[in-house]
C-alpha positions in Angstrom: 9.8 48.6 63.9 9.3 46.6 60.9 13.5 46.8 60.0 13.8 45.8 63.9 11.3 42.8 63.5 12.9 41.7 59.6 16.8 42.0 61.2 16.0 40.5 64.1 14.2 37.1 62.1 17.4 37.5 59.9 19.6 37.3 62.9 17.7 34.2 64.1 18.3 32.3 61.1 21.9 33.6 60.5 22.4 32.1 64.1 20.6 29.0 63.6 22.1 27.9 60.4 25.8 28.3 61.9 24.6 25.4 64.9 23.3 23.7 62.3 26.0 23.4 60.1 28.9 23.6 63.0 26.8 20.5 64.6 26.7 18.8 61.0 30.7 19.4 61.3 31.5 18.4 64.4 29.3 15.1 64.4 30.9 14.0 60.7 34.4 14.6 62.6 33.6 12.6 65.2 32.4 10.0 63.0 35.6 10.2 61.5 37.4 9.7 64.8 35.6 7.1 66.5 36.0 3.2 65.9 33.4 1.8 64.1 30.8 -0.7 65.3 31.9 -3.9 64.3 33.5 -4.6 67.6 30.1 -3.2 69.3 28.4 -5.6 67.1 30.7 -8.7 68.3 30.7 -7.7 71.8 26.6 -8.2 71.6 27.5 -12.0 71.7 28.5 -12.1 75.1 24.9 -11.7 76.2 24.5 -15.1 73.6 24.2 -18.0 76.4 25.0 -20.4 72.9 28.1 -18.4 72.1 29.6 -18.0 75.3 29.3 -21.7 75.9 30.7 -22.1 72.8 34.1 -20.9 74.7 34.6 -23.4 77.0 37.1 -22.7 80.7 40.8 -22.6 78.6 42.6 -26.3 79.2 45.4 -24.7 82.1 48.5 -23.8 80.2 51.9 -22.7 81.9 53.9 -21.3 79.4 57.6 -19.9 79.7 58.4 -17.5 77.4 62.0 -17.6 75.7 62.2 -14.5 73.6 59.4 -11.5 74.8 58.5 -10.3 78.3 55.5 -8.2 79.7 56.6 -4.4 79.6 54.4 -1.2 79.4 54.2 1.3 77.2 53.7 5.0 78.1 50.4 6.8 77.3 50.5 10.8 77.5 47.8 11.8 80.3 46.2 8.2 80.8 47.3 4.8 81.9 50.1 2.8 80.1 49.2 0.0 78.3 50.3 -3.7 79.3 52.3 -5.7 76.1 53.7 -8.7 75.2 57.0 -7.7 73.5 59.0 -10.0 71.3 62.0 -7.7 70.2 63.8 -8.5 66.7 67.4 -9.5 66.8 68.2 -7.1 64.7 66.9 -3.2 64.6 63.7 -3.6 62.0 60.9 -1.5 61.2 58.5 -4.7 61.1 56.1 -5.0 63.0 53.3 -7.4 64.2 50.7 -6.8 66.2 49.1 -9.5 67.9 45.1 -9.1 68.8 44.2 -11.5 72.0 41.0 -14.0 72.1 38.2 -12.7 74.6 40.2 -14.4 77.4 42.4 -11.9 77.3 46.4 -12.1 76.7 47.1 -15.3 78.6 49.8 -18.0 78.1 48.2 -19.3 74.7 48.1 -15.9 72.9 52.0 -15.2 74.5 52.9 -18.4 72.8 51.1 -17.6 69.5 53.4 -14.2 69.2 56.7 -16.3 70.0 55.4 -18.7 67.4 55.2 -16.1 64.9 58.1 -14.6 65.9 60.5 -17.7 65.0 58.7 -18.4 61.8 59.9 -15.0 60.7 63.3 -15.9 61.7 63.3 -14.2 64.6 63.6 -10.8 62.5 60.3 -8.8 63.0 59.2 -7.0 66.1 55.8 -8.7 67.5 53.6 -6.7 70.0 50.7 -9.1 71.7 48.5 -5.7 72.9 46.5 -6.1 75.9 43.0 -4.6 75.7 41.9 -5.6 79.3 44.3 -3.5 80.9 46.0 -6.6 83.0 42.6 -8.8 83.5 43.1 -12.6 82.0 40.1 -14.5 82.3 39.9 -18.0 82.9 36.2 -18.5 83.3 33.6 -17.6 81.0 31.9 -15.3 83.7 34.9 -13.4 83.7 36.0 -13.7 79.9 32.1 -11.9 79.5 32.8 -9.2 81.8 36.0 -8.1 80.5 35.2 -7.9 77.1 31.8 -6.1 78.0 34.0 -3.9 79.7 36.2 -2.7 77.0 35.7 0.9 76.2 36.6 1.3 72.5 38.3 4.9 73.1 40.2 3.2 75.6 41.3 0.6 73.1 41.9 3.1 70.3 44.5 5.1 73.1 46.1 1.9 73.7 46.8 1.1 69.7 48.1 4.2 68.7 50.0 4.6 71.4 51.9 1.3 70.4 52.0 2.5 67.0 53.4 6.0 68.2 55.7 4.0 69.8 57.0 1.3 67.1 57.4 4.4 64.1 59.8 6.0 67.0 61.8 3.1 67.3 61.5 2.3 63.8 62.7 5.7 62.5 65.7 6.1 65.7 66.7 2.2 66.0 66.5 0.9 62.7 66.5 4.3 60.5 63.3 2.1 58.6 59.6 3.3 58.0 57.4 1.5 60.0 55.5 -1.6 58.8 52.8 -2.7 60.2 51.0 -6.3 59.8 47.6 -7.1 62.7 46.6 -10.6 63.7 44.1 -11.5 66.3 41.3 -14.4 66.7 37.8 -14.1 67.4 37.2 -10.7 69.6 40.7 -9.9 68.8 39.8 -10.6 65.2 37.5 -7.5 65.0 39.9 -5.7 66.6 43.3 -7.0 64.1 40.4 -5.3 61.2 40.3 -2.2 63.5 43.7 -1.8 64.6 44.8 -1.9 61.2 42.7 1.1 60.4 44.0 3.0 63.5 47.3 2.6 62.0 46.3 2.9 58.5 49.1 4.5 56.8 51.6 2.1 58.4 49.7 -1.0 57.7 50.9 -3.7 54.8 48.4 -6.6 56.2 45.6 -7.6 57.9 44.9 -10.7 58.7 41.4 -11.8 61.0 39.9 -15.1 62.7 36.5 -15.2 62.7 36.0 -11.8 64.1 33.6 -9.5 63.1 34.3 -7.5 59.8 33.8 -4.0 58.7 30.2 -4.1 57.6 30.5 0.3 57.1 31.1 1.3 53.2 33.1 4.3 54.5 35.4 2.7 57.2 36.0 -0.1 54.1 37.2 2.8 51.7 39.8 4.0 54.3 41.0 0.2 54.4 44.6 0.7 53.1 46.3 -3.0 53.4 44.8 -6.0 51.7 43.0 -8.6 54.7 43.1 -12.0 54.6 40.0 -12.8 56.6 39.6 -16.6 57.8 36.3 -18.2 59.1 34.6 -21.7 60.0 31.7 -22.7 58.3 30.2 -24.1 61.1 30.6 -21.2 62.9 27.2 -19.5 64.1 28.1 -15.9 64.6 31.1 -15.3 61.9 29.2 -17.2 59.4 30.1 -17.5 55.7 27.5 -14.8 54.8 28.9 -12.1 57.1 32.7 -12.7 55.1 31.0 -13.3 52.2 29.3 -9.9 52.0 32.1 -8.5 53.4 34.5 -9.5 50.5 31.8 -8.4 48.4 31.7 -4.9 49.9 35.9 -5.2 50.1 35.9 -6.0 46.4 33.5 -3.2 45.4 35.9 -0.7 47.3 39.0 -1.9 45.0 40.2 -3.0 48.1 42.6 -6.6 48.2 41.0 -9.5 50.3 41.2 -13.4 50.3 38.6 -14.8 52.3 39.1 -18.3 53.3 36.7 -20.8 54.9 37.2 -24.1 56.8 34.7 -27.1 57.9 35.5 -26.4 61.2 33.9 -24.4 64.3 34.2 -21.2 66.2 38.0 -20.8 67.9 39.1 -23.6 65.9 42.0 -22.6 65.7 42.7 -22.1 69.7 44.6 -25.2 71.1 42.5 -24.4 74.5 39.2 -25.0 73.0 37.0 -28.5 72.5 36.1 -26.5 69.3 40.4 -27.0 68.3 40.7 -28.4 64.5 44.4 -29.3 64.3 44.5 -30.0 60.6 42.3 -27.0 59.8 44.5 -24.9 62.3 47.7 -25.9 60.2 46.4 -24.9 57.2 45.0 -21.9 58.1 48.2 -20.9 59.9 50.1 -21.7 56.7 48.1 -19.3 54.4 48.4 -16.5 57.3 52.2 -17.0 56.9 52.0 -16.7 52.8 50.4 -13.8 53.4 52.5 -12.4 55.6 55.5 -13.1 53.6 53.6 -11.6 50.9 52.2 -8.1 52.0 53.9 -7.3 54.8 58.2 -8.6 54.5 
């Protein structure tokens, strides 16, 4: 009785220590896996009456696009995600992903990716990725719900499907490794940060407007391309101590980063919004382009 009783407390503990440790596994794995909170963290300021009347209703915009069209892009076992694509004129393995504002990827963020599009001579691949599924917002009831909305396993489907799909055409159009360089502008400036990660291995440049940085020391060692991250000073929720730490952290990783600041506001840098800065704007859109030319061509 007494072997029954020892063997059987042995058993227990055998049994419990292999939960244990395949729980510890499983939950570091997912951890691995999932997309950090920094996007959870920027989404909290939609429930911020200040910040969401920071974004005033976008000035109406009807924009015809010359060189990129609305197309879909298959995802295995779940819906296809929606994309602006602005196709090289040439077979290329560059690549630029464009991130949308909260309102979504309206007329503005279609012109930004034709923008960039010419001032790479028209010979890089840019993909403005939808992350409301089809839903523009042109109220700031709307603009609230759909980025509350976002599921962030949703949004991680979405980017490596596009990525899945650019290293195919890469590889069988242009016979070129894929390289990757993410821009985006307030929520979609979290998510440039993120996206980058997703596709970590393809990635040459980062480049982020006032959205939330990484704030996690482990998500910032996996950081593979140097990030140029842009801010206001006046801004409120992006403020210069959230980039500064964050290039802190960056730089105590070995990682590259250039964090610039500007006496400007929030979305300064969106021609829709009061908040607009022209001259800050321009000079902020002629560092991203150094950059660019830089770490990504």
């Amino acid at each position: 009785m007494i072997f029954s009783k020892n063997y059987l407390f042995l058993s227990l503990i055998t049994v419990f220590t292999g939960m244990s440790y395949f729980l510890l596994f499983n939950s570091d794995s997912e951890n691995e896996n999932k997309t950090c909170c920094a996007v959870d963290e920027f989404a909290k300021f939609t429930t911020d009456k200040e910040f969401v009347n920071q974004h005033s209703n976008p000035i109406a915009f009807d924009f015809t696009p010359q060189y990129g069209e609305m197309t879909k892009i298959e995802i295995q076992g779940a819906e296809a995600a929606n994309v602006f694509m602005v196709k090289s004129k040439k077979p290329t393995g560059k690549y630029l992903f464009v991130f949308h504002e909260w309102w979504g990827l309206n007329d503005y963020v279609k012109q930004e990716a034709e923008k960039y599009y010419k001032d790479f001579g028209q010979k890089v691949n840019v993909i403005a990725i939808d992350l409301y599924d089809g839903n523009v917002a042109t109220t700031q009831e709307d603009a609230q719900k759909y980025m509350q909305s976002v599921n962030n396993d949703r949004a991680k489907t979405i980017i490596e499907a596009i990525t899945k799909y650019a290293k195919q055409n890469a590889i069988e159009a242009a016979s070129q490794p894929l390289h990757i360089a993410t821009i985006g502008w307030c929520f979609g400036g979290s998510w440039s940060l993120q996206g980058s990660l997703i596709s970590n291995e393809n990635t040459r440049a980062t480049v982020m407007y006032y959205g939330m940085p990484e704030q996690d020391t482990a998500r910032i060692n996996q950081i593979k391309s140097p990030v140029l991250g842009i801010y206001a000073n006046k801004d409120k929720w992006i403020t210069p101590k959230v980039m500064q730490d964050f290039e802190k952290s960056m730089k105590a990783a070995g990682k590259t980063v250039t964090i610039l600041g500007y006496e400007a506001d929030h979305a300064f840098a969106n021609p829709s919004s009061p908040a607009y800065n022209e001259t800050a704007a321009k000079e902020a859109r002629k560092k991203t382009i150094q950059f660019l030319k830089k770490n990504w061509l």
